[in-house]
Each structure stands twice: as structure tokens, then as C-alpha cells.
ZAKOL-592220 format. One line per field, with one value per residue (C-alpha): residue in three letters; residue number from 0; z, y, x. Coordinates in Angstrom, 3 decimals. Layout:
N
aa = (ALA, ...) $
i = (NUM, ...) $
pz = (Z, ...) $
py = (Y, ...) $
px = (X, ...) $
//
This chain:
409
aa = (UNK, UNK, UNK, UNK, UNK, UNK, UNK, UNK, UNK, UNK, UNK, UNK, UNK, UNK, UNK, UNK, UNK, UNK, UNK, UNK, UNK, UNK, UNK, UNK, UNK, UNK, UNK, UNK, UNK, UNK, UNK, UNK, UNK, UNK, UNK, UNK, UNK, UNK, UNK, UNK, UNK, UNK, UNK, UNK, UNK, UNK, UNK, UNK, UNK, UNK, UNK, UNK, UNK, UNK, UNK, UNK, UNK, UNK, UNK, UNK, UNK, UNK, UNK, UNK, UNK, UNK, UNK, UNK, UNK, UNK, UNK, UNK, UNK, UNK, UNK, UNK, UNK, UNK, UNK, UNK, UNK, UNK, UNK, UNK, UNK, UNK, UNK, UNK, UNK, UNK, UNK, UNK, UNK, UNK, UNK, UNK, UNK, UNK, UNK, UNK, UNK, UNK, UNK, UNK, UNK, UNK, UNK, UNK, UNK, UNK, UNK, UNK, UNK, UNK, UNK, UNK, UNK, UNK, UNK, UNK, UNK, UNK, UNK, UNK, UNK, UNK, UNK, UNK, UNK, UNK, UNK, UNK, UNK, UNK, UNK, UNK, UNK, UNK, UNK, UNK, UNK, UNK, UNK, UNK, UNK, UNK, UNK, UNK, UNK, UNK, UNK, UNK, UNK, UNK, UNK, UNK, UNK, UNK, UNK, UNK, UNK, UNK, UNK, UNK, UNK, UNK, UNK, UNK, UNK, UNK, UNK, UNK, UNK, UNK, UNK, UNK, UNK, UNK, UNK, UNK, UNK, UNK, UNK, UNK, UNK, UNK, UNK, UNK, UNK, UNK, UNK, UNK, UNK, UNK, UNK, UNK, UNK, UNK, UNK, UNK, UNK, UNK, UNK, UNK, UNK, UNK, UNK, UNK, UNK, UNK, UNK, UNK, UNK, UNK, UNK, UNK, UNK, UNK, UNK, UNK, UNK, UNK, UNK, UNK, UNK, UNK, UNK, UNK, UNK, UNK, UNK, UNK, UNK, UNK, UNK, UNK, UNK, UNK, UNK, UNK, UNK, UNK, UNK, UNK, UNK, UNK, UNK, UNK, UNK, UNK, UNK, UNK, UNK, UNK, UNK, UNK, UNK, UNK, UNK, UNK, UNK, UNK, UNK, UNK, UNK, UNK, UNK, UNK, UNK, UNK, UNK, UNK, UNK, UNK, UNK, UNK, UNK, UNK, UNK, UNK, UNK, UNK, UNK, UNK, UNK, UNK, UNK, UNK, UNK, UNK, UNK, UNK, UNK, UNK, UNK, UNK, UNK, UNK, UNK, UNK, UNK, UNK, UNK, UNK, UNK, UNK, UNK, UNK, UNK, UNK, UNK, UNK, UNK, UNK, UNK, UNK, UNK, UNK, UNK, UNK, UNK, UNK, UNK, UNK, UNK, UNK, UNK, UNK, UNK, UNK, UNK, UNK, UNK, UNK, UNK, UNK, UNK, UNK, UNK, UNK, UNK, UNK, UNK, UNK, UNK, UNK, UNK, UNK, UNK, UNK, UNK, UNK, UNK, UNK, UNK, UNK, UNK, UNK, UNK, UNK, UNK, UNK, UNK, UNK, UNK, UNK, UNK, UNK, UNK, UNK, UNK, UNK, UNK, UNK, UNK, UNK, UNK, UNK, UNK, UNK, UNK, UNK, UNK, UNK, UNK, UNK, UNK, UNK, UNK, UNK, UNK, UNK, UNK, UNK, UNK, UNK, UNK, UNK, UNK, UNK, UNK, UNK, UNK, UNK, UNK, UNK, UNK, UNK, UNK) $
i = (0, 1, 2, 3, 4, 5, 6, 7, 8, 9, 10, 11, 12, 13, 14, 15, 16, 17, 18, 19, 20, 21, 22, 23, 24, 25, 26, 27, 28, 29, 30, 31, 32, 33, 34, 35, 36, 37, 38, 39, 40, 41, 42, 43, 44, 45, 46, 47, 48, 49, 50, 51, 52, 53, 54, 55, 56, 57, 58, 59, 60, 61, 62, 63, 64, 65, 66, 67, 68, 69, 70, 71, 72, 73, 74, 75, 76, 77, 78, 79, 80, 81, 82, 83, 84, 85, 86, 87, 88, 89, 90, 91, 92, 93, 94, 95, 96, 97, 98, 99, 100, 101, 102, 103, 104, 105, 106, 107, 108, 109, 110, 111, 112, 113, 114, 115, 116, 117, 118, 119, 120, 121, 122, 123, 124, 125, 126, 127, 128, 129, 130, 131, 132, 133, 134, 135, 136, 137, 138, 139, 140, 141, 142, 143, 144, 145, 146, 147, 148, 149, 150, 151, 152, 153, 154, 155, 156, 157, 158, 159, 160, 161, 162, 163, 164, 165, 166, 167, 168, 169, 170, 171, 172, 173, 174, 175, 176, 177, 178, 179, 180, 181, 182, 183, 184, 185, 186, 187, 188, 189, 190, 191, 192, 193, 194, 195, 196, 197, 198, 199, 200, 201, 202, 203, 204, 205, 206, 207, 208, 209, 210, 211, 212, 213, 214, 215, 216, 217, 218, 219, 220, 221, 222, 223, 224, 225, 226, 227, 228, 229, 230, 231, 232, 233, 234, 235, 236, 237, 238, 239, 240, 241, 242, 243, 244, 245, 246, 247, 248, 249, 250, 251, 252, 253, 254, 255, 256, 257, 258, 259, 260, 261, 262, 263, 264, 265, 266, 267, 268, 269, 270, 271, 272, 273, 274, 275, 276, 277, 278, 279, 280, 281, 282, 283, 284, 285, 286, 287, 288, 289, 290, 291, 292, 293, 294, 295, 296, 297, 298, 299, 300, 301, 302, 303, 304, 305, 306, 307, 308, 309, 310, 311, 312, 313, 314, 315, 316, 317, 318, 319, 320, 321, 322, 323, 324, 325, 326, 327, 328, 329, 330, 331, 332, 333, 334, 335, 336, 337, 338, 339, 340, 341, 342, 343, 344, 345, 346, 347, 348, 349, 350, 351, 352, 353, 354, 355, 356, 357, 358, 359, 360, 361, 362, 363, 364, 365, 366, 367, 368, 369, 370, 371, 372, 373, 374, 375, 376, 377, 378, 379, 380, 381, 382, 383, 384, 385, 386, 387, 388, 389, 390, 391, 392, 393, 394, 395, 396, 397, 398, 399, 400, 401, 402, 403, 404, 405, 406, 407, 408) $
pz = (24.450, 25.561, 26.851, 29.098, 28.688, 26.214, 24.547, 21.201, 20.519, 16.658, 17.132, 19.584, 18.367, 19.982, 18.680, 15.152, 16.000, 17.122, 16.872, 17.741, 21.074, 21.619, 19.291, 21.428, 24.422, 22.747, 21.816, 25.338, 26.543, 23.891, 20.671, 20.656, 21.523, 21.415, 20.750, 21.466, 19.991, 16.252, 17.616, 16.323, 17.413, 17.134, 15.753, 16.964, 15.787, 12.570, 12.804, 13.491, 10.955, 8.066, 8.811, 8.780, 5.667, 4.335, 6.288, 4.049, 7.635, 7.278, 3.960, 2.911, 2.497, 3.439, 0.955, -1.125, 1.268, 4.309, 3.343, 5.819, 8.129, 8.045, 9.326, 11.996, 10.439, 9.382, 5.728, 4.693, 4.421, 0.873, 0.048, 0.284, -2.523, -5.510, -3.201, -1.936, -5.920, -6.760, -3.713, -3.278, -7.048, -6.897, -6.527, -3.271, -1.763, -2.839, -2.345, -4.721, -6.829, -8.426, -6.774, -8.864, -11.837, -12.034, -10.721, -13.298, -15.855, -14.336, -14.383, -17.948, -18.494, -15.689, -16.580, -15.219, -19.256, -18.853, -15.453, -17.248, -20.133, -17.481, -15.985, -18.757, -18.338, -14.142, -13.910, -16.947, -14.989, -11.439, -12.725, -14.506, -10.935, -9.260, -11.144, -11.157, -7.672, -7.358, -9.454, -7.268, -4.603, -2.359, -1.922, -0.690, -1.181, -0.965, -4.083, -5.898, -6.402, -4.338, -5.839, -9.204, -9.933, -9.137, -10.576, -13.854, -13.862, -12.988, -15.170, -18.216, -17.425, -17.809, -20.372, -19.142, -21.370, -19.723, -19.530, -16.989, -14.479, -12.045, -11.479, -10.092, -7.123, -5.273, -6.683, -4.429, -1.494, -1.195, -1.700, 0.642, 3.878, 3.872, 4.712, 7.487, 11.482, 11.763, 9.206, 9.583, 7.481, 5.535, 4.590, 3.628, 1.587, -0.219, -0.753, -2.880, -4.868, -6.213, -6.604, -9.114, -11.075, -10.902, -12.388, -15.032, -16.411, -16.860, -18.150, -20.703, -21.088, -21.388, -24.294, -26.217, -26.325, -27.265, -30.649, -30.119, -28.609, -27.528, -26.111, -22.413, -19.538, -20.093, -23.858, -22.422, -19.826, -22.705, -24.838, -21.708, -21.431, -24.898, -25.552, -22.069, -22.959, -24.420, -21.920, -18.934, -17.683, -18.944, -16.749, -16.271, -17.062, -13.154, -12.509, -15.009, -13.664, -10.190, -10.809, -12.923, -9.563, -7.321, -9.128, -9.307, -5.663, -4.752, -6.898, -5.530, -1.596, -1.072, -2.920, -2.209, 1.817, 1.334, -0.296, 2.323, 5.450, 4.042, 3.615, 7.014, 8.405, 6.610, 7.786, 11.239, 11.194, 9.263, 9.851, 7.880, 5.306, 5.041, 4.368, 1.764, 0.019, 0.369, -1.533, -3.106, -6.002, -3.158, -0.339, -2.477, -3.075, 1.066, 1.960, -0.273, 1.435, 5.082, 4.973, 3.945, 7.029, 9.346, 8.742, 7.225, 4.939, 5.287, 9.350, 9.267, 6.789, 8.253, 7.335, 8.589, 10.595, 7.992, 10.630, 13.941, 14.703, 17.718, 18.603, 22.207, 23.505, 22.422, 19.944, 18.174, 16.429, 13.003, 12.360, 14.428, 12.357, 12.673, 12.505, 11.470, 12.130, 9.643, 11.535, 14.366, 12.505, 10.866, 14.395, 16.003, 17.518, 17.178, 13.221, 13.108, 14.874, 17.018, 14.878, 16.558, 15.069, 11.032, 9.513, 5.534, 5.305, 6.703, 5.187, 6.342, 5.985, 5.479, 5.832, 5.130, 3.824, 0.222, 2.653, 1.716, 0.575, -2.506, -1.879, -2.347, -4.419, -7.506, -8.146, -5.703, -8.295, -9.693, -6.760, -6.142, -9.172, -8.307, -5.137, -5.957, -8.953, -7.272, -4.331, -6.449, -8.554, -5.231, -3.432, -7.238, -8.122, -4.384, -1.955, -0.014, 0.877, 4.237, 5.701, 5.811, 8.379, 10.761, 8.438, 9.357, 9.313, 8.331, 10.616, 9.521, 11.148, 7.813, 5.712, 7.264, 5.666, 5.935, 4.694, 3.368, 3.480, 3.180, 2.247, 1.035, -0.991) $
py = (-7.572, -7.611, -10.137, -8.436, -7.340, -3.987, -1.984, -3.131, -3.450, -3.123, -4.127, -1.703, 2.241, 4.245, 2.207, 2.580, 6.277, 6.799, 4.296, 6.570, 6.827, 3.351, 2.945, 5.710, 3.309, 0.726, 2.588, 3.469, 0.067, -1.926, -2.835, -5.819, -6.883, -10.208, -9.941, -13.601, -12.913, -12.674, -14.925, -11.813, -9.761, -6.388, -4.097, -0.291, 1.626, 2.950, 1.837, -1.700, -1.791, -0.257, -2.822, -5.621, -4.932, -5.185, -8.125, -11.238, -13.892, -12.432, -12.968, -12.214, -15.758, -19.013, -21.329, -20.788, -22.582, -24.478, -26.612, -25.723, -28.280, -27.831, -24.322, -25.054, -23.559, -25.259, -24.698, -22.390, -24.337, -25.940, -23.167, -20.503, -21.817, -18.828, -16.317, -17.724, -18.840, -15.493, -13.864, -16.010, -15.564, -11.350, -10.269, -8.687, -12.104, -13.633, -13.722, -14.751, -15.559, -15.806, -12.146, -11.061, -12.701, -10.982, -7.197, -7.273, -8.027, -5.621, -3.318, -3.096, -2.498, -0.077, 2.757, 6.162, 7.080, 5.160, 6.637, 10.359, 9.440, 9.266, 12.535, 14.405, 12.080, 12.239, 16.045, 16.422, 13.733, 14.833, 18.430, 17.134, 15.092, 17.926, 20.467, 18.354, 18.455, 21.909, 22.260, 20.051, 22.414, 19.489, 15.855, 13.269, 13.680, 9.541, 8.310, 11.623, 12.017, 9.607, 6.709, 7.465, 8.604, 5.749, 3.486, 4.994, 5.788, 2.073, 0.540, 3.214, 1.778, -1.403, -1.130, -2.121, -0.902, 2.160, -0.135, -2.783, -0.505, -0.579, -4.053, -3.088, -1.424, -4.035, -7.036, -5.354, -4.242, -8.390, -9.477, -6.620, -7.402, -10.924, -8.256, -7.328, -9.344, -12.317, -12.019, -13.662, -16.588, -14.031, -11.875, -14.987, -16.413, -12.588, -12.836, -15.910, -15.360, -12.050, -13.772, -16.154, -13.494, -11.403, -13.929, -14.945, -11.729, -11.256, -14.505, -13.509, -9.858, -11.553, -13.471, -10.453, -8.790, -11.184, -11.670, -7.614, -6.156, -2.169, 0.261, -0.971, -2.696, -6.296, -6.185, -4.978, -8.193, -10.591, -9.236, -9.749, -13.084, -13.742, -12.174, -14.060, -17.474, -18.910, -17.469, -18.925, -15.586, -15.304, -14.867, -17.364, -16.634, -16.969, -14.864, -12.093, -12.181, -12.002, -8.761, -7.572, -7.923, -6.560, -3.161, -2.466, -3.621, -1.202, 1.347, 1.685, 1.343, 2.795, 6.686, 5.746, 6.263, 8.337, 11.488, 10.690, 10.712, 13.708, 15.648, 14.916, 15.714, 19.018, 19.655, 19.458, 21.260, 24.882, 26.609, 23.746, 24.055, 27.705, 27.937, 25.249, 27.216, 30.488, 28.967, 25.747, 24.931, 25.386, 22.977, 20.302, 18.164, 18.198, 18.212, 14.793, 13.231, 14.588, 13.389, 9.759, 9.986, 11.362, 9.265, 6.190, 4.510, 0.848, 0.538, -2.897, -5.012, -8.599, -10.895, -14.415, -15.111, -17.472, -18.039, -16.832, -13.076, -11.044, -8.269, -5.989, -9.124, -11.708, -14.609, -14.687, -18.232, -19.252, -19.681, -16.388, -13.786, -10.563, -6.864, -4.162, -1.010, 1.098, 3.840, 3.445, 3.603, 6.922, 8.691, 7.983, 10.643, 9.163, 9.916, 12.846, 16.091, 16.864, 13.833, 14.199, 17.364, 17.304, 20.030, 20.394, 22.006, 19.096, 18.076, 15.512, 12.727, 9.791, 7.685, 4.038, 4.489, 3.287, 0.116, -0.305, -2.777, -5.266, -4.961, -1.211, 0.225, -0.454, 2.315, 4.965, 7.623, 7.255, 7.394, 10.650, 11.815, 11.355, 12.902, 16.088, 16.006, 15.881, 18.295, 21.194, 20.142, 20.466, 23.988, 25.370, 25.218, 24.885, 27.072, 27.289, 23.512, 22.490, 19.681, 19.078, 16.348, 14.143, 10.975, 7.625, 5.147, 2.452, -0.674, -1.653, -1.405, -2.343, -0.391, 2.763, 4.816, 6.165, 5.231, 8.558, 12.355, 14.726, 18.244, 21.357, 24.325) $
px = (12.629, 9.093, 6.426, 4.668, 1.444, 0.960, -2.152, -1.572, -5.416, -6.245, -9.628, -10.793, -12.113, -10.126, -6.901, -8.271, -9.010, -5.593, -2.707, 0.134, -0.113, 0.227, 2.798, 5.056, 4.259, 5.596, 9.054, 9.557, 8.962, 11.186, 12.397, 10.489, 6.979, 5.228, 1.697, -0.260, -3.659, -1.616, 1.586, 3.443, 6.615, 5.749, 8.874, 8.421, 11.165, 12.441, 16.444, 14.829, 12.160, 14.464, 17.318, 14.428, 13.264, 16.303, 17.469, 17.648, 17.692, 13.446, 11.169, 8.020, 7.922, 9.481, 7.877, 11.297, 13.068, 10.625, 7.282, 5.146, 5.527, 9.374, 8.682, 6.213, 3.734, -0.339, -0.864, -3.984, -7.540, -8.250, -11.263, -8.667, -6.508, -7.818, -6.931, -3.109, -2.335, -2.872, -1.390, 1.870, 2.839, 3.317, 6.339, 5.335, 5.022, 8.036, 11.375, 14.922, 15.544, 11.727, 10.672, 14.474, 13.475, 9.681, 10.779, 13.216, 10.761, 8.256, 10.676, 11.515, 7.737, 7.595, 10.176, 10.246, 9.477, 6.404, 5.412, 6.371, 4.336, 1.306, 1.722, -0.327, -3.049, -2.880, -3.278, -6.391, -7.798, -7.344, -8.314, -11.698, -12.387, -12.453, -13.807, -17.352, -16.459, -16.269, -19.606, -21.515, -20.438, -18.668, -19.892, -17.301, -13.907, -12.738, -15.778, -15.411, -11.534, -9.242, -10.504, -11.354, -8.319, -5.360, -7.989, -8.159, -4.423, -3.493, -6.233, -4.776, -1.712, -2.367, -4.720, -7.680, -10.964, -13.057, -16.044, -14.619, -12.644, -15.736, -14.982, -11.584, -11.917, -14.504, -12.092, -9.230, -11.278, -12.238, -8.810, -6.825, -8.933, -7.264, -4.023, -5.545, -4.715, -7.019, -8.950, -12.458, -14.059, -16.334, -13.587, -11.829, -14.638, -15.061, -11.292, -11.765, -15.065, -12.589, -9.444, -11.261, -13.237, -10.495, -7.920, -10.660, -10.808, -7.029, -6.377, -9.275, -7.655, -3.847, -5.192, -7.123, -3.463, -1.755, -3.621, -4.126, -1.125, -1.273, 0.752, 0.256, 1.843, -0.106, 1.321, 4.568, 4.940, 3.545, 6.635, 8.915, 7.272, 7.738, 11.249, 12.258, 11.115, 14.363, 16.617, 14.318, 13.389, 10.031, 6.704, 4.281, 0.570, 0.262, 3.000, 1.361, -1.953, -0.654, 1.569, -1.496, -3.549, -0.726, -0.245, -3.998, -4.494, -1.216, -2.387, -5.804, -5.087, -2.076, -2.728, -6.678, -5.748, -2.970, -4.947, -7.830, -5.702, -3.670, -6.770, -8.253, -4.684, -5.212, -8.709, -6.876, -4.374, -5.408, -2.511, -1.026, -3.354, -3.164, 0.503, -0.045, -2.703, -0.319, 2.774, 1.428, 4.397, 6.966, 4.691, 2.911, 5.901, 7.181, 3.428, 2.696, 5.901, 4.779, 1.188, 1.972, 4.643, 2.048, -0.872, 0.698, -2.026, -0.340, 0.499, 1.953, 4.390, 5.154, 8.349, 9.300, 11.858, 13.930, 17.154, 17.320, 17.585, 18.691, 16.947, 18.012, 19.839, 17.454, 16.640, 13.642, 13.909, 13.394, 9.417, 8.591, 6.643, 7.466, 4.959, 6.705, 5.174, 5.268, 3.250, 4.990, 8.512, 7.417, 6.852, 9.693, 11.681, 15.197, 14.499, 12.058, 12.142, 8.679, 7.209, 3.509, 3.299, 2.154, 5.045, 4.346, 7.686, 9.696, 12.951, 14.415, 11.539, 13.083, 9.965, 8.784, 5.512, 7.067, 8.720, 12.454, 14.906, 14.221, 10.443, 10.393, 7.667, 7.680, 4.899, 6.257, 6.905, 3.631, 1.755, 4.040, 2.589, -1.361, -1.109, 0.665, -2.082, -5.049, -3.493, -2.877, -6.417, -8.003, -5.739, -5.916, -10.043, -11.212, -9.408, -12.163, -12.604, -13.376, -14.574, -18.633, -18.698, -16.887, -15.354, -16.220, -13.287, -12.411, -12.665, -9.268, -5.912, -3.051, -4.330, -5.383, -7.881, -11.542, -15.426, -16.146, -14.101, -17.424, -16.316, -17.850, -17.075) $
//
């Protein structure tokens, strides 16, 4: 246990740049790190982080069982309220038996048949995506194919009409930087303006299918609602709109900065890149698991400590919040063999990128599917892609990704 002094600094460039250096500091030095500018314990390794996520003493919440003031904790400001009623009612946020009750309704919407039933539409789509690419001759990478694509798939999925789905992505931008350490007012007050336009238009779209149901995941939870109601497992409206908002917030981030990274990774490494261009149907579906390992595109997962825990001889007490470090997890060298090196051929990858326990991805197959889509789109009509500039990143540290991916044919 650690609390001495350490270079855990997300704010600074060179952190952003390149976290994993500092992270293998941080193994070395302990299992445990407090970190006073977020009043965080900082949790480095993979056996530690996997058993915490798993570990019902921690939650993603501890509303369930503490008011605030129980758990030593000041509750958020007033203004914020849009974006923590939306927020705190997804399943992500919550914990059992509510977060039970909704993932098993989700989940009867969400079946591997309906993920299946997708993959048709992923590949035409990815394929179309980057064949304009390809006729453009390059342009960037991130607007042009990584985010059009898990938008449309999620919003398809969901059934959400063509016309709106450019209102998607800057709805979840606004809300995800409230994910990110200490956020700042402005990001705060941008997280609320889209938390309210973003739960007006579903509660406006949640009562179109229910007068109109279709063959989608909205009119799928409004039957699970519906069919649920007299056996007291139904959805609220809250509840819907708030795994609505989840799933397209997921869906966009997560395989947004996954395909980004991975490419940049790729630019980087060439021999990589060459031996995944050589043998592509043997590569792409090691490569997809490899690149989300190497460059993690969500760094940090937190839990509250809900009763004491012990961690390398000592208690951190109820009310402690906890980091997990996902990026830090997936290099460690007690799990992975030479893990600073990127290795599209690795095996044994048991990663956390997908995070673990009952707050596993719900969407983790699909996102499996859009990335070995628009990877073998992208090896299959431009071989000869390279990269046309240095990126820009992100100023983020959570979620890990970049501003633009500029490439050329």
C-alpha cells in the first residue's frame, strides 16, 4: 500500500501521450496507490482489478444501500440533476438487485440472434464507408469510418430513424466527459443541456413505438416493459431511456477509440501490419482482441468501497473510491508475455477492456463484430493505407482515443 508521492498525472501531455510507463511504475511500487488530487486509490494490477470487479464489498454505486451523508460523501449540485437521473438509472451505474432486474430485461432484447442478425448490415456498411474512403483517396480515418459506423449500427439497433442519428454522437460526447477525473463546470453544464435533449427525444421516440411498434430494441424493451408489468419486473420509462442512452453512449466510445487506437498502433508497428495484411482471415480476429489490450480505449473503471477491503496488508475503509486501471491491468507482465510489445498473433489475451464480472459488456460481441468489419473493409480495399499525418489526441485520460486519424491511400 502506497501514499507516497507517484507520477500519476492525467492532466499533463506526455501522460496522455503515454500512460504506460507510469502505470509499470506504479506495479513495481505497489498494489495500491492513493492519489489526493481525485481522493482515489489507484489499483495497478490485473489479479487485483479482475477480483475487484467482481468483488460485491465494491459497487458502482452505494445509493442502494448509503444516502449520501451516511457514506461520507456531498451529494452532486442541484443544476446537475438531468445528467445524474439519467446516469444513475443505467444499468452500468447500478447495482442488485435493480442493475439484475434491468440486464435481464436488456438481455432478452439483446440476444446473440439479434447481434447475428446485424452482422449483414455491419460489413455492407463498413465496406460502403470505406470504399468512399478509398475513392477520396484517404481523408480521416476517426469522421470517415470509426464513427459512422457503431453509430449507425447502434442507432439501427435501436431503431432510431436515419434522419436523427447526427444528433447522437454530440449528445454522448457532452454526457461521457462528465466520466472523465474532475470534470470542470463547463463540461458539467454541456453534460446537462444533452442529458435533457437527449432524454426528450427518447421519451418522444418511446411513445411513437408504442402506438408504432417495429422490429427494434426500443419496441423490444416496451414489450419487456409491458409483458413485465404484472410480475413487477418491468422497466420504468426512466430506466428505458437511460439504457437507451447507455448502449448508444457504449456503442459509440468504446469501438469509436478502439478502431482509432488500433489503427495508430498499426501505423506503428509495420511489421505488425504487414503480417496482418499477408494472412488477414487467420489475424483479424487475435489482432481486434490485441489492439483493444494494447491501447485500451476506456483506461479507468471506478467502484466504491461498500465495506472495508484489504488490499497488500491494508484497510481501505468503507467510503474510499477506488480507480481501477484498466490500461494498466492489460500491461501487466504477471498476465501477458512481453506486454509492451503489440503481438497480433497473441493467444492468451485475457484482457479487461470488455471489464468483467456482473457489469460485463453487454455489447461486447457486437463491438467484436464492427471492428473485425471495418478491419478487413479497410486491409481488403486499401492495402496500401498509411498514415498522412501525426494524430492529434484527445485531451482525455478514461476514455482514450484521438481528434482525428489522417491517412492516405
Amino acid at each position: 500500500m502506497n501514499k507516497a508521492a507517484h507520477p500519476f498525472t492525467p492532466e499533463a501531455a506526455d501522460f496522455l501521450a503515454n500512460p504506460y510507463p507510469t502505470y509499470a511504475h506504479l506495479r513495481t511500487t505497489g498494489r495500491a496507490h492513493y492519489n489526493p488530487q481525485t481522493d482515489q486509490w489507484l489499483i495497478p494490477h490485473h489479479a487485483d482489478v479482475s477480483a475487484l470487479l467482481r468483488d460485491r464489498r465494491v459497487g458502482r454505486t452505494y445509493r442502494h444501500r448509503f444516502t449520501h451523508e451516511e457514506f461520507g460523501r456531498t451529494p452532486p449540485p442541484p443544476e446537475q440533476e438531468p445528467f445524474h437521473t439519467l446516469n444513475d438509472n443505467g444499468m452500468l451505474d447500478l447495482e442488485p438487485p435493480t442493475h439484475t432486474r434491468i440486464r435481464r430485461l436488456v438481455a432478452k432484447a439483446f440476444t446473440p440472434r439479434t447481434v447475428e442478425r446485424l452482422r449483414t448490415y455491419v460489413e455492407e456498411l463498413a465496406d460502403a464507408l470505406v470504399r468512399d474512403l478509398v475513392a477520396d483517396g484517404g481523408g480521416d480515418l476517426a469522421a470517415r469510418v470509426a464513427e459512422p459506423l457503431p453509430v449507425a449500427v447502434i442507432a439501427q439497433m435501436l431503431g432510431i430513424p436515419e434522419s436523427d442519428r447526427p444528433l447522437l454522437r454530440p449528445w454522448s460526447a457532452a454526457i461521457c466527459g462528465m466520466y472523465e477525473l474532475n470534470p470542470t463546470e463547463e463540461t458539467a453544464a454541456r453534460a446537462v443541456r444533452a442529458s435533457v435533449e437527449f432524454t426528450a427525444y427518447l421519451s418522444d421516440l418511446i411513445s411513437t413505438r408504442r402506438e408504432n411498434p417495429g422490429d427494434d430494441l426500443i419496441s423490444a424493451l416496451i414489450a419487456a416493459y409491458e409483458d413485465g408489468q404484472s410480475h413487477g419486473q418491468s422497466l420504468t420509462e426512466q430506466e428505458m431511456i437511460s439504457t437507451c442512452v447507455l448502449l448508444l453512449n457504449a456503442g459509440h466510445e468504446a469501438t469509436v477509440n478502439a478502431t482509432v487506437n488500433g489503427w495508430y498502433a498499426l501505423f506503428r508497428h509495420p511489421a505488425q501490419l504487414a503480417a496482418l495484411r499477408a494472412d488477414p482471415a487467420r489475424l483479424i480476429p487475435t489482432a481486434v482482441e490485441e489492439l483493444m489490450r494494447y491501447d485500451t480505449p476506456l483506461q479507468l473503471f471506478e467502484r466504491w468501497v461498500l465495506d472495508d477491503i484489504e488490499i497488500d496488508g491494508v484497510t481501505i475503509p468503507r467510503g474510499a473510491e477506488l480507480a481501477l486501471l484498466f490500461g494498466s491491468a492489460n500491461h501487466d507482465p504477471a498476465v501477458f508475455t512481453r506486454p509492451a510489445e503489440l503481438d497480433i498473433a497473441r493467444r492468451d489475451n485475457p484482457h479487461i477492456s470488455f471489464s468483467a464480472g456482473i457489469h460485463y459488456c453487454i455489447g461486447a460481441p457486437l463491438a467484436r463484430i464492427e471492428l473485425a468489419a471495418s478491419m478487413g473493409a479497410l486491409l481488403r480495399r486499401a492495402p496500401g493505407m498509411r498514415l498522412a499525418a501525426e494524430p492529434r489526441r484527445k485531451p482525455n485520460f478514461v476514455i482514450r482515443g484521438l481528434e482525428e486519424l489522417p491517412v492516405e491511400m
